[in-house]
DRENPA-3360 file (N, C-alpha, C; in nm, 2 decimals, always signed):
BEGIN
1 = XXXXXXXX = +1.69/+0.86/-0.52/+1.58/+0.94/-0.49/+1.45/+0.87/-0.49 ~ +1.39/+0.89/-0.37/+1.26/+0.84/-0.38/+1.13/+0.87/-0.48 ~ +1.00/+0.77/-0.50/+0.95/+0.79/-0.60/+0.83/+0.92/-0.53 ~ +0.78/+0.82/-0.39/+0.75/+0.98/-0.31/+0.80/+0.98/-0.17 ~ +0.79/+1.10/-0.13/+0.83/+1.08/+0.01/+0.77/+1.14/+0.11 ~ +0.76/+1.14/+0.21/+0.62/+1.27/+0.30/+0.73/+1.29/+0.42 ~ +0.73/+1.42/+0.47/+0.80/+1.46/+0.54/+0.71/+1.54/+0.69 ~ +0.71/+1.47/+0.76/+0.65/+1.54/+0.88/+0.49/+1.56/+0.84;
9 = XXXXXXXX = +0.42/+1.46/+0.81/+0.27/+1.47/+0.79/+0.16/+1.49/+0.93 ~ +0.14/+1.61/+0.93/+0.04/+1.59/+1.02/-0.08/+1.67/+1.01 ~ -0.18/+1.62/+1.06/-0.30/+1.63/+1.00/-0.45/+1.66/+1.14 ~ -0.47/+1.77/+1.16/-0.62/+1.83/+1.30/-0.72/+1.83/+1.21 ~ -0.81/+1.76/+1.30/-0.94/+1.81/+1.25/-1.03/+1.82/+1.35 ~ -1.03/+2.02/+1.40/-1.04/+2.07/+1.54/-0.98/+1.97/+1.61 ~ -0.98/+1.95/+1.70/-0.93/+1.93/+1.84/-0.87/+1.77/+1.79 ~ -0.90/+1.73/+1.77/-0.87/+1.55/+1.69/-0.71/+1.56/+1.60;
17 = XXXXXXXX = -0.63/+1.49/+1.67/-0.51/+1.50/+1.59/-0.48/+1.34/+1.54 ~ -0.54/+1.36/+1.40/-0.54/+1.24/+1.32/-0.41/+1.17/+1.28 ~ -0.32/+1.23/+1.26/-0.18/+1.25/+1.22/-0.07/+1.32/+1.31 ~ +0.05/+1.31/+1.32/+0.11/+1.34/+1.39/+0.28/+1.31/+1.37 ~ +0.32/+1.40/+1.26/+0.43/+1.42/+1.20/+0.52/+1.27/+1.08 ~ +0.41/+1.24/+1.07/+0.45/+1.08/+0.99/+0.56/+1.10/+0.84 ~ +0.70/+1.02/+0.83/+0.72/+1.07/+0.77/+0.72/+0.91/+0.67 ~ +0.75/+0.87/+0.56/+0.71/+0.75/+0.50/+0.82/+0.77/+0.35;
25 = XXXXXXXX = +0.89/+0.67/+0.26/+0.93/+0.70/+0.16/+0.86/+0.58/+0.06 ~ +0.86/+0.56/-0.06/+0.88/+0.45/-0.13/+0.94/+0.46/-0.30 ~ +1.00/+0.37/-0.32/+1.04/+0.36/-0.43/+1.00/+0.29/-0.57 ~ +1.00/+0.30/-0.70/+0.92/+0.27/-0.80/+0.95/+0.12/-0.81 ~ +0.85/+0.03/-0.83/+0.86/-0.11/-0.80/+0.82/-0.16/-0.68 ~ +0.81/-0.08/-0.59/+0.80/-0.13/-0.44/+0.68/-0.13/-0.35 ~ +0.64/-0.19/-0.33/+0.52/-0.21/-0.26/+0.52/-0.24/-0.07 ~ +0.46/-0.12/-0.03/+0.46/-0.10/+0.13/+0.35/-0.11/+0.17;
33 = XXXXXXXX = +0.30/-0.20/+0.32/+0.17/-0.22/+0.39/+0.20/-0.11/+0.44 ~ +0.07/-0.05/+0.43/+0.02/+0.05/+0.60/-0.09/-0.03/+0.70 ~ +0.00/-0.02/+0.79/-0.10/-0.13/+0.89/-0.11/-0.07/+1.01 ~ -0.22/-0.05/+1.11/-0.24/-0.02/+1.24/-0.39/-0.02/+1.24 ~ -0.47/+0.01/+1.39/-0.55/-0.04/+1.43/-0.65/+0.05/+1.38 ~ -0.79/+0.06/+1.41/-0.89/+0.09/+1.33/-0.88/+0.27/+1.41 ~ -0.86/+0.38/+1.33/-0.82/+0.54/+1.38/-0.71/+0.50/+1.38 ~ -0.62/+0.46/+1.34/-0.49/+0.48/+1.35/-0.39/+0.60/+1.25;
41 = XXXXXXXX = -0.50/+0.64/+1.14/-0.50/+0.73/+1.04/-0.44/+0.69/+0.92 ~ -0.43/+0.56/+0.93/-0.41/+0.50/+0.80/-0.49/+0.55/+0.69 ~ -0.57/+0.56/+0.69/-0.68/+0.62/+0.58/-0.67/+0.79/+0.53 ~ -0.66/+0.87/+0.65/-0.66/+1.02/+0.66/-0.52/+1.05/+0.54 ~ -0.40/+0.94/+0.61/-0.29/+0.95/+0.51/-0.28/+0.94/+0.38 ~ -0.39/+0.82/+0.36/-0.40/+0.79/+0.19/-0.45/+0.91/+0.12 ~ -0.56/+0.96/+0.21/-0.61/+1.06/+0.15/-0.56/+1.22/+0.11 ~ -0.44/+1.22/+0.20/-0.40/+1.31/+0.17/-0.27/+1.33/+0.08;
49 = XXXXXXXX = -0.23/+1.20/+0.03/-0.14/+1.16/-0.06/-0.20/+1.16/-0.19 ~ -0.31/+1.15/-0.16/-0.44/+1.15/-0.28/-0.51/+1.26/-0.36 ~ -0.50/+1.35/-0.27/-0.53/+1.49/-0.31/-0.66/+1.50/-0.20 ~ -0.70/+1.41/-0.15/-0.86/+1.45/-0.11/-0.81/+1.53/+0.03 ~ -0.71/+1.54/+0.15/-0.73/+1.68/+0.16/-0.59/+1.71/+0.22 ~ -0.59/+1.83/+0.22/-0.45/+1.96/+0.24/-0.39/+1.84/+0.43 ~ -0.23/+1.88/+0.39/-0.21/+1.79/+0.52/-0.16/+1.97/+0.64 ~ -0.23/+1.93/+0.79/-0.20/+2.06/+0.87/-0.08/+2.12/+0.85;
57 = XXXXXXXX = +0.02/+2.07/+0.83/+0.18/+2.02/+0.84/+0.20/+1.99/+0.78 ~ +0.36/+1.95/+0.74/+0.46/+1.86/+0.62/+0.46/+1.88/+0.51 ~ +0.57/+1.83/+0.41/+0.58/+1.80/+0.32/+0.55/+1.67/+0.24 ~ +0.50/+1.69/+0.08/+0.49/+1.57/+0.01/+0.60/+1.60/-0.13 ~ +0.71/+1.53/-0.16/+0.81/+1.52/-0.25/+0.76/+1.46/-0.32 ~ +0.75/+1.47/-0.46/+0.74/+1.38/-0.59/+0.89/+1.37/-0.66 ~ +1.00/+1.27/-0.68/+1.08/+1.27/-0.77/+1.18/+1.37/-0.68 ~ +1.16/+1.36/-0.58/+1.23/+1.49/-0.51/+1.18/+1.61/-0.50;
65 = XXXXXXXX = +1.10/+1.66/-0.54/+1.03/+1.82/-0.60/+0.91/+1.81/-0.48 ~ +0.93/+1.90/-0.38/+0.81/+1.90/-0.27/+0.67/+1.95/-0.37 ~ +0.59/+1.93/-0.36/+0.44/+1.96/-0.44/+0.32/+1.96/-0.33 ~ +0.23/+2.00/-0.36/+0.10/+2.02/-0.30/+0.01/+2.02/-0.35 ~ -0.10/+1.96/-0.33/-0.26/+1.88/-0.44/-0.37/+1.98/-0.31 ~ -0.43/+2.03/-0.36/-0.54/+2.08/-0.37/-0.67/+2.04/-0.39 ~ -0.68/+1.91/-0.49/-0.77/+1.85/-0.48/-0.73/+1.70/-0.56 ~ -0.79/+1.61/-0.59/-0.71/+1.47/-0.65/-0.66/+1.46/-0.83;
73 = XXXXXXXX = -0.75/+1.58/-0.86/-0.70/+1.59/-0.98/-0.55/+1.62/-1.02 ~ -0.46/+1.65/-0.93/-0.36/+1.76/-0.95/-0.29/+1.57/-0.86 ~ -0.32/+1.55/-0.79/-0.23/+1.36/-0.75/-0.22/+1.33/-0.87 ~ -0.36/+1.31/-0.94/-0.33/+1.21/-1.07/-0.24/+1.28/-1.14 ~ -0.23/+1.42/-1.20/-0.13/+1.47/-1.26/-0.02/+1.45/-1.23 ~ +0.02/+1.42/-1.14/+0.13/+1.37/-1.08/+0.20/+1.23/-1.06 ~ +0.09/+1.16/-1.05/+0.13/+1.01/-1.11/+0.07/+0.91/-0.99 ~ -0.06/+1.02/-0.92/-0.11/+0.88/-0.78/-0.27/+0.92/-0.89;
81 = XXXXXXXX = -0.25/+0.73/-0.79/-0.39/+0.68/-0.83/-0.48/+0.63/-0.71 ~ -0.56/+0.61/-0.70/-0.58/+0.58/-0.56/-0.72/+0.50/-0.55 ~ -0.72/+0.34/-0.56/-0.85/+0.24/-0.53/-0.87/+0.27/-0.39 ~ -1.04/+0.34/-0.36/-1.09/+0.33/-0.25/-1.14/+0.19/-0.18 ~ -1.20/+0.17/-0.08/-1.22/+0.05/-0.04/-1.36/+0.04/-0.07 ~ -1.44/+0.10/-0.12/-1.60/+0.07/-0.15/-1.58/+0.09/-0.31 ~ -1.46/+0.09/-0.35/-1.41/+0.13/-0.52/-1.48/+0.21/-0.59 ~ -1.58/+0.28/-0.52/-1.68/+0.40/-0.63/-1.73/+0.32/-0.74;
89 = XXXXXXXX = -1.78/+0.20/-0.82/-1.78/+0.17/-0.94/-1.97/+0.22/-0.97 ~ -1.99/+0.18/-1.06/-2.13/+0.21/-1.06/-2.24/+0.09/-1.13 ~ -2.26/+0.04/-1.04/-2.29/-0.10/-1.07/-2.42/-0.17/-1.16 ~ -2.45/-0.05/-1.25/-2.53/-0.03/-1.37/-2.46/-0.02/-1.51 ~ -2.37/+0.03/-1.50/-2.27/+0.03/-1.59/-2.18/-0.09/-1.68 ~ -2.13/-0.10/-1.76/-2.04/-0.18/-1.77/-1.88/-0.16/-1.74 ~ -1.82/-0.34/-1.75/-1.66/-0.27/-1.70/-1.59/-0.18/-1.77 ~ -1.60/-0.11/-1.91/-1.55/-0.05/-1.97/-1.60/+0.10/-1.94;
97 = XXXXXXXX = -1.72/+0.10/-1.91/-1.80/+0.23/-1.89/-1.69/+0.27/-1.76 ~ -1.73/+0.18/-1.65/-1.66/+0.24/-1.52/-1.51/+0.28/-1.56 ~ -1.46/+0.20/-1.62/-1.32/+0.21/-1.64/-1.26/+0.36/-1.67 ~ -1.34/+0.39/-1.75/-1.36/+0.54/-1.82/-1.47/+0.64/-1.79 ~ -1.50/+0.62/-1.66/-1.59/+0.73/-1.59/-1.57/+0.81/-1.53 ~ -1.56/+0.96/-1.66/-1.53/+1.08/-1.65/-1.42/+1.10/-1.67 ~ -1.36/+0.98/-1.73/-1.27/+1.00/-1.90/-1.29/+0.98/-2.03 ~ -1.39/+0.94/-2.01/-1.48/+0.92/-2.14/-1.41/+0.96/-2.31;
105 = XXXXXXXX = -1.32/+0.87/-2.36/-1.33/+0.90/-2.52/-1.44/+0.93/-2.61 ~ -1.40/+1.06/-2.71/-1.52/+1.11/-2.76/-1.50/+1.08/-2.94 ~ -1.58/+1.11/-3.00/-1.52/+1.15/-3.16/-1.64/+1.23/-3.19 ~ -1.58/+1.31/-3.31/-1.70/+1.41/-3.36/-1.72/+1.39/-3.50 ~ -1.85/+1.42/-3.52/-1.89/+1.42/-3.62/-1.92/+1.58/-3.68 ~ -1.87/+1.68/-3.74/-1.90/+1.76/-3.77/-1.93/+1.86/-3.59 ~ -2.03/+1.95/-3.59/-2.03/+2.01/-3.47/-2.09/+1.87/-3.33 ~ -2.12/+1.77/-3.39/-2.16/+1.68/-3.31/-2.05/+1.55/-3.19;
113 = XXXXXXXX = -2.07/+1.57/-3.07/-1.98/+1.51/-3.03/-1.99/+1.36/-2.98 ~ -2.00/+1.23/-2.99/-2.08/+1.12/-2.91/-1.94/+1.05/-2.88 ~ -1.99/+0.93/-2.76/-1.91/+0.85/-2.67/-1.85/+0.74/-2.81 ~ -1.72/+0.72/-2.78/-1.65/+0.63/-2.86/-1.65/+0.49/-2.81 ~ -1.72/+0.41/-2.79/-1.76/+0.32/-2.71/-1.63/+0.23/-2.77 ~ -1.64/+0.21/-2.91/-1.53/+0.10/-2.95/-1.40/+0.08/-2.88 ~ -1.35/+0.25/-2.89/-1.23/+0.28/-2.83/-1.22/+0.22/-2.71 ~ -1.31/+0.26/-2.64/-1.31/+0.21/-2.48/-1.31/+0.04/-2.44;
121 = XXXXXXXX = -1.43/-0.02/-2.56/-1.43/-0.14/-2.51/-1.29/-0.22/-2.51 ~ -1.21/-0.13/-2.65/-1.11/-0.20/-2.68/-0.98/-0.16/-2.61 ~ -1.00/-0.09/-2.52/-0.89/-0.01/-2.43/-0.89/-0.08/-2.34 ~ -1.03/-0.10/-2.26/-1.04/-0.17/-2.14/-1.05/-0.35/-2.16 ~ -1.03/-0.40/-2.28/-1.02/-0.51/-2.30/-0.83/-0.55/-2.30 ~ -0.77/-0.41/-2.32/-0.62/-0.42/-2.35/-0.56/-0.44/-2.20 ~ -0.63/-0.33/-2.07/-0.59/-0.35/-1.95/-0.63/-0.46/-1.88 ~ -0.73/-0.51/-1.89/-0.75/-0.68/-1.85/-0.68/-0.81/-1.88;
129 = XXXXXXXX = -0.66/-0.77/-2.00/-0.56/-0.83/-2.03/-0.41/-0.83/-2.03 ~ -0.37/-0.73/-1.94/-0.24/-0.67/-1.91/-0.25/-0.71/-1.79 ~ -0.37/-0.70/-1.66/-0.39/-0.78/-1.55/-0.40/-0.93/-1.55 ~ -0.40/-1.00/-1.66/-0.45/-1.14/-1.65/-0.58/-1.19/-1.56 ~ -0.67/-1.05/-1.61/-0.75/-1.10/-1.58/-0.87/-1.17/-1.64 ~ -1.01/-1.24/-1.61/-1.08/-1.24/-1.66/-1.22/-1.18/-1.70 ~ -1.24/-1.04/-1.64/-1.29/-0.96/-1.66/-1.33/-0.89/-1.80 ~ -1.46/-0.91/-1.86/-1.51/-0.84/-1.99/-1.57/-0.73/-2.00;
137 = XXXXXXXX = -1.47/-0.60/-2.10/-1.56/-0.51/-2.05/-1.66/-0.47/-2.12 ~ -1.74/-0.59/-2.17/-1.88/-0.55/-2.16/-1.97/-0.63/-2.06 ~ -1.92/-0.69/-1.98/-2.00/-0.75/-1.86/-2.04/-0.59/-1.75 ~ -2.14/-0.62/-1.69/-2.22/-0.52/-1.59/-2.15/-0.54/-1.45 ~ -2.15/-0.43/-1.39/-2.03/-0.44/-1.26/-2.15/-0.50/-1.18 ~ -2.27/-0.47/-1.17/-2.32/-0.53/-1.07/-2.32/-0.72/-1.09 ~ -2.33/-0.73/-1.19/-2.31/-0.93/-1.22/-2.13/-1.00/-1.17 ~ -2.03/-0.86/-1.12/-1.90/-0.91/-1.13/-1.90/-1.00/-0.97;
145 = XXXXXXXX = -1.77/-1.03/-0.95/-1.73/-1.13/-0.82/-1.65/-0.99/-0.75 ~ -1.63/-0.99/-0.64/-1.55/-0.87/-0.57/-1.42/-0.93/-0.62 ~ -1.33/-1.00/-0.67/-1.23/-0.98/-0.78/-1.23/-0.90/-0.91 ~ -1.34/-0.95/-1.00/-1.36/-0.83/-1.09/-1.36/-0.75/-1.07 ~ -1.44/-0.70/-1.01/-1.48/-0.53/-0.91/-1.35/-0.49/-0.88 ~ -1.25/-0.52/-0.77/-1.12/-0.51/-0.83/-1.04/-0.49/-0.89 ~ -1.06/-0.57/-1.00/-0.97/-0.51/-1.14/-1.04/-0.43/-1.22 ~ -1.13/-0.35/-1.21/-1.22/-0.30/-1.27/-1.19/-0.17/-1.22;
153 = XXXXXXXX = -1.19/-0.20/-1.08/-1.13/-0.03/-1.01/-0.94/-0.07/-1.03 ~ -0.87/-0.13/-1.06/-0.73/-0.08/-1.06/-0.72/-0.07/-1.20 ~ -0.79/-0.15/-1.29/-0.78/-0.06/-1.46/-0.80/+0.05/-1.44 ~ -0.88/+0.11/-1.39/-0.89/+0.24/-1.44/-0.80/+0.32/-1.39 ~ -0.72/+0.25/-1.26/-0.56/+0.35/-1.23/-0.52/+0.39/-1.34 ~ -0.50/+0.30/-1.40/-0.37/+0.22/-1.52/-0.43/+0.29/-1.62 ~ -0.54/+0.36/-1.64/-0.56/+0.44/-1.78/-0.44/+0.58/-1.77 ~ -0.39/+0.63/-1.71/-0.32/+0.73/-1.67/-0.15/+0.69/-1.66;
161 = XXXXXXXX = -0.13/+0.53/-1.66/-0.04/+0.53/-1.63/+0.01/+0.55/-1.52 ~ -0.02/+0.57/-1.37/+0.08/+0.61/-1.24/+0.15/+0.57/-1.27 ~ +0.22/+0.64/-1.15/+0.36/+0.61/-1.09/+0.32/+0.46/-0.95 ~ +0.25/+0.55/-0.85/+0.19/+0.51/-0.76/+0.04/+0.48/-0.75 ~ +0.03/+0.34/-0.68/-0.09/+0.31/-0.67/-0.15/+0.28/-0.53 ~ -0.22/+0.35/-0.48/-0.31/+0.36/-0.36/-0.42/+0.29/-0.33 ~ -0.38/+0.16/-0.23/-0.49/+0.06/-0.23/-0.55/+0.08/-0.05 ~ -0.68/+0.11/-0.05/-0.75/+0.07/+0.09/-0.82/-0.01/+0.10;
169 = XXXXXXXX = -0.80/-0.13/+0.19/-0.85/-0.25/+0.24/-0.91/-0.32/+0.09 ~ -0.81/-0.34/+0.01/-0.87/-0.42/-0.14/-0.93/-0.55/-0.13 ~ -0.86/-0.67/+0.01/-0.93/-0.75/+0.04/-1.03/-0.78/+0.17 ~ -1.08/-0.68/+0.20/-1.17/-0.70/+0.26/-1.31/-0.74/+0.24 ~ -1.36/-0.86/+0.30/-1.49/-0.92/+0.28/-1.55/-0.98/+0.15 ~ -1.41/-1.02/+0.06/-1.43/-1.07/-0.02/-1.39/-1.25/-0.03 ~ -1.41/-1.36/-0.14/-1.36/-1.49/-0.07/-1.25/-1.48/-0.10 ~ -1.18/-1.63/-0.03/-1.05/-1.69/-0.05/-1.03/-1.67/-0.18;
177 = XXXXXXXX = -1.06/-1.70/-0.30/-1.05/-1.76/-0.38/-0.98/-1.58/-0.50 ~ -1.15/-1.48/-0.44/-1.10/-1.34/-0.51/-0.98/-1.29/-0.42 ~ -0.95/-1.29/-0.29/-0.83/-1.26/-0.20/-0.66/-1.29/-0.32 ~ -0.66/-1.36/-0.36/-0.58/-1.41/-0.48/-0.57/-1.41/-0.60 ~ -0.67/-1.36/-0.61/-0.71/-1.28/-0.78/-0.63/-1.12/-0.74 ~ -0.67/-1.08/-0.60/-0.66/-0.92/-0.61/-0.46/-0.93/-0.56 ~ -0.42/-1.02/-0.50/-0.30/-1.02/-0.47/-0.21/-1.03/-0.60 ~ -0.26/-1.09/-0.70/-0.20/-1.14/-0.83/-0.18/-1.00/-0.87;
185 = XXXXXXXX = -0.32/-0.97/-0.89/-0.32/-0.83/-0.96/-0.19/-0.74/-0.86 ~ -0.18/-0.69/-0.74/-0.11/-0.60/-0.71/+0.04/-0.69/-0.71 ~ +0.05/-0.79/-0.76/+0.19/-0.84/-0.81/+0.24/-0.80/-0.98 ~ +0.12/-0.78/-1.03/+0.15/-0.76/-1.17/+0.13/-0.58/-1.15 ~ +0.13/-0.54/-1.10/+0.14/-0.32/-1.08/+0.33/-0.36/-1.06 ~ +0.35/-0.40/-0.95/+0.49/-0.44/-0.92/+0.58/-0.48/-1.05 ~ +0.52/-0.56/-1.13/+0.60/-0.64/-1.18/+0.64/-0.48/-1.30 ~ +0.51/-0.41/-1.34/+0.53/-0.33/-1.42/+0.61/-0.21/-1.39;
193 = XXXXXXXX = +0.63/-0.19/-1.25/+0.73/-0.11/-1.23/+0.65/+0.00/-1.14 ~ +0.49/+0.01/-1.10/+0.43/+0.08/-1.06/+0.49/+0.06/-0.87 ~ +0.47/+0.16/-0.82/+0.51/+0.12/-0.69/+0.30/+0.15/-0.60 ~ +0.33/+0.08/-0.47/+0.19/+0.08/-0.45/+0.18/+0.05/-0.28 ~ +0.10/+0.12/-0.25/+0.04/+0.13/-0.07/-0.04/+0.11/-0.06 ~ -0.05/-0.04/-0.01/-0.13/-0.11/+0.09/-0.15/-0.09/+0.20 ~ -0.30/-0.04/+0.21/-0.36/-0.02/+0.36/-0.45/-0.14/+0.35 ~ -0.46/-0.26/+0.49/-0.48/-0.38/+0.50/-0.50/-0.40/+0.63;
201 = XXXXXXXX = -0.57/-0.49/+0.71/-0.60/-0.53/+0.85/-0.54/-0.68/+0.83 ~ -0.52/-0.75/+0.68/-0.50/-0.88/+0.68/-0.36/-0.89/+0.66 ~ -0.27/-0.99/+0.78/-0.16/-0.99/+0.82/-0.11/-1.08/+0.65 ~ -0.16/-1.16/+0.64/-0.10/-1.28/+0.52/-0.09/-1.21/+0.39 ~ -0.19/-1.10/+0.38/-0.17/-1.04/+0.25/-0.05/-0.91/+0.25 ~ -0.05/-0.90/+0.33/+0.10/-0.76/+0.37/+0.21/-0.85/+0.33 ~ +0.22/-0.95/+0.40/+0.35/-1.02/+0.43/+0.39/-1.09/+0.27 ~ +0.24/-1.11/+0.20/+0.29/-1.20/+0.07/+0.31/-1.11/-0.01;
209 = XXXXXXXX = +0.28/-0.93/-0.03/+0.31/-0.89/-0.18/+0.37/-0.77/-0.14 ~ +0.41/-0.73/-0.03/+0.44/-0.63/+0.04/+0.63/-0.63/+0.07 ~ +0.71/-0.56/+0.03/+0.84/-0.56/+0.06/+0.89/-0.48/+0.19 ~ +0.78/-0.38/+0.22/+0.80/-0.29/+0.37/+0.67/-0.32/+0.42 ~ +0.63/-0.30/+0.53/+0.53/-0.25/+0.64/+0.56/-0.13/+0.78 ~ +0.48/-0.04/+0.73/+0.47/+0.05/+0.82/+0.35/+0.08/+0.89 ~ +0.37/+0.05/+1.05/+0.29/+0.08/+1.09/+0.24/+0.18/+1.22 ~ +0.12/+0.24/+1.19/+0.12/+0.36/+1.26/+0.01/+0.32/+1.41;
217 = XXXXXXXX = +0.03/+0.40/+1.50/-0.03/+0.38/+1.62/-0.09/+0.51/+1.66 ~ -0.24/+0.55/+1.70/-0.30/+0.66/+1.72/-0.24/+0.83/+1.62 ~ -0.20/+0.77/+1.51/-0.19/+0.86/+1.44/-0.02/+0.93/+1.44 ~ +0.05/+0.83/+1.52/+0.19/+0.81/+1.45/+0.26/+0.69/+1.44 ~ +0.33/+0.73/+1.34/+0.43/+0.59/+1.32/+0.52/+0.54/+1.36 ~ +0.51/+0.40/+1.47/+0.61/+0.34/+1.54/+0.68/+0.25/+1.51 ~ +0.66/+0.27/+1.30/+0.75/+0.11/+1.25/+0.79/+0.12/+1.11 ~ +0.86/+0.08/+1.06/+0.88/+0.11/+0.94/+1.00/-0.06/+0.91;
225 = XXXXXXXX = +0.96/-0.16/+0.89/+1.02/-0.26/+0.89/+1.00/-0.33/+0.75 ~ +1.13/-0.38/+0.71/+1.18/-0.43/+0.58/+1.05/-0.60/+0.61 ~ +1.00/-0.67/+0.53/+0.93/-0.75/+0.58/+1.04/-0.87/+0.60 ~ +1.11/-0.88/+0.54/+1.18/-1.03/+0.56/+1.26/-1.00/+0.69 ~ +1.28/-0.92/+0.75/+1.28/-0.86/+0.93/+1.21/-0.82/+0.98 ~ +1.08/-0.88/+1.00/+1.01/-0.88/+1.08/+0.92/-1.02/+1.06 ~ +0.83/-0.95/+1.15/+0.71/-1.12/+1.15/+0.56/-1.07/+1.17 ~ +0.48/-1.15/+1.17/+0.34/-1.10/+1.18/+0.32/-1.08/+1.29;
233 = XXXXXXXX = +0.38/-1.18/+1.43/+0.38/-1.14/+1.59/+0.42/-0.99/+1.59 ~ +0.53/-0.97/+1.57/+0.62/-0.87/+1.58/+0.50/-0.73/+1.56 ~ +0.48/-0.73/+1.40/+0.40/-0.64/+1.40/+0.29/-0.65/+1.43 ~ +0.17/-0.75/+1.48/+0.08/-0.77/+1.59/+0.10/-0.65/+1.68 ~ +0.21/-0.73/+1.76/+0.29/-0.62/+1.91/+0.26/-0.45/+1.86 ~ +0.31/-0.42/+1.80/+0.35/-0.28/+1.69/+0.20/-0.19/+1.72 ~ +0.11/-0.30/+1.66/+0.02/-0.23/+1.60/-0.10/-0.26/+1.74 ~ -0.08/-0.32/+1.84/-0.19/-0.34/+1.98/-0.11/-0.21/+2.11;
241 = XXXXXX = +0.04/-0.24/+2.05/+0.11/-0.17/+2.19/+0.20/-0.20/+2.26 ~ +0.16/-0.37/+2.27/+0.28/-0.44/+2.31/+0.37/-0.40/+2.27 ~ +0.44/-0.35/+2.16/+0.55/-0.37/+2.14/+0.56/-0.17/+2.10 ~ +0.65/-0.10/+2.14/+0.62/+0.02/+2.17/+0.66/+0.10/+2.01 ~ +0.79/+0.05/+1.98/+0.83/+0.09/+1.84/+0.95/+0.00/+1.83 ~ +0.96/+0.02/+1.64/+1.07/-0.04/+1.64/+1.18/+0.01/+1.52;
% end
């Protein structure tokens, strides 16, 4: 039994058919590229695996059990997490603050309620350390490297524990150097058992942490390939046209 599965996803918005009966599985441990060309609705999909919105059509299975999210609170209850590609952080804040923004640990004093800062610093010091990373969370997100920033937005998956973790374009326009900081990191989600979707334009990063690639074309999907059967030409073809499905 799959960890999720989507059955016939399709997705209008008026006249615009973003989606078009996509159906996708993955299993816990396993890490799948979503790859295709820029509207290919790679994104529309995440989002609606995410909770952010109702799909026109299909089904989404959790654990086998078809379910339906209404809005992203009710994903996370369910065990999706989802790193955006501009990662929401707040770049005034520190890494601990973001980490816990708008989960915020409390304690009371009598009718009085204030932020538990300790708790957090030392929570978010336990998940960086669980990433091997080197991120402090009392360093300021605006002073971080787009690797920090990074792990700063996938700690805070990990405060909930998923199941699944929802990545869009994680390495984009970042350097060589953080490209490999963030690949480590989605090797250690894997290693823990989390399963995770990569949406990516960069062929070397699919191919190095990625066990499937599926890729979709004008809002359906003409591929679903194991990666050690395939190639980066291959899926090139896939995802331009040349190559029709496979």
């Amino acid at each position: 039994m799959s960890l999720l599965e989507i059955q016939g996803i399709t997705k209008h918005f008026g006249a615009i058919h973003a989606l078009d009966g996509v159906d996708l599985k993955i299993d816990a441990g396993e890490s799948v590229g979503l790859m295709g060309d820029n509207g290919a609705g790679k994104s529309t999909l995440m989002k609606i695996i995410a909770g952010n919105y109702p799909p026109t059509r299909g089904k989404i299975l959790i654990d086998g059990r078809e379910t339906r999210f209404s809005e992203p609170v009710h994903a996370r209850e369910a065990g999706i997490e989802i790193v955006y590609q501009d990662l929401a952080l707040c770049d005034n804040l520190t890494a601990a603050a973001n980490v816990f923004l708008g989960r915020e640990r409390k304690r009371r004093f009598g009718p009085v309620s204030y932020l538990d800062h300790k708790t957090m610093f030392n929570r978010a010091a336990e998940l960086f350390a669980e990433l091997k990373s080197e991120t402090r969370p009392r360093d300021l997100v605006v002073q971080m490297s787009g690797g920090q920033r990074q792990a700063v937005a996938i700690a805070r998956t990990r405060l909930s524990d998923p199941k699944l973790v929802l990545m869009d374009e994680p390495t984009a326009a970042i350097s060589v150097r953080q490209v490999a900081e963030v690949l480590a990191l989605i090797h250690r989600l894997k290693d823990t058992g989390h399963a995770v979707i990569l949406v990516s334009h960069r062929m070397p990063d699919v191919f190095e942490v990625c066990d499937r690639v599926a890729v979709l074309r004008r809002g359906v999907k003409v591929a679903d390939r194991n990666i050690k059967d395939s190639s980066p030409e291959e899926i090139t073809g896939l995802i331009t046209g040349a190559i029709k499905s496979a």
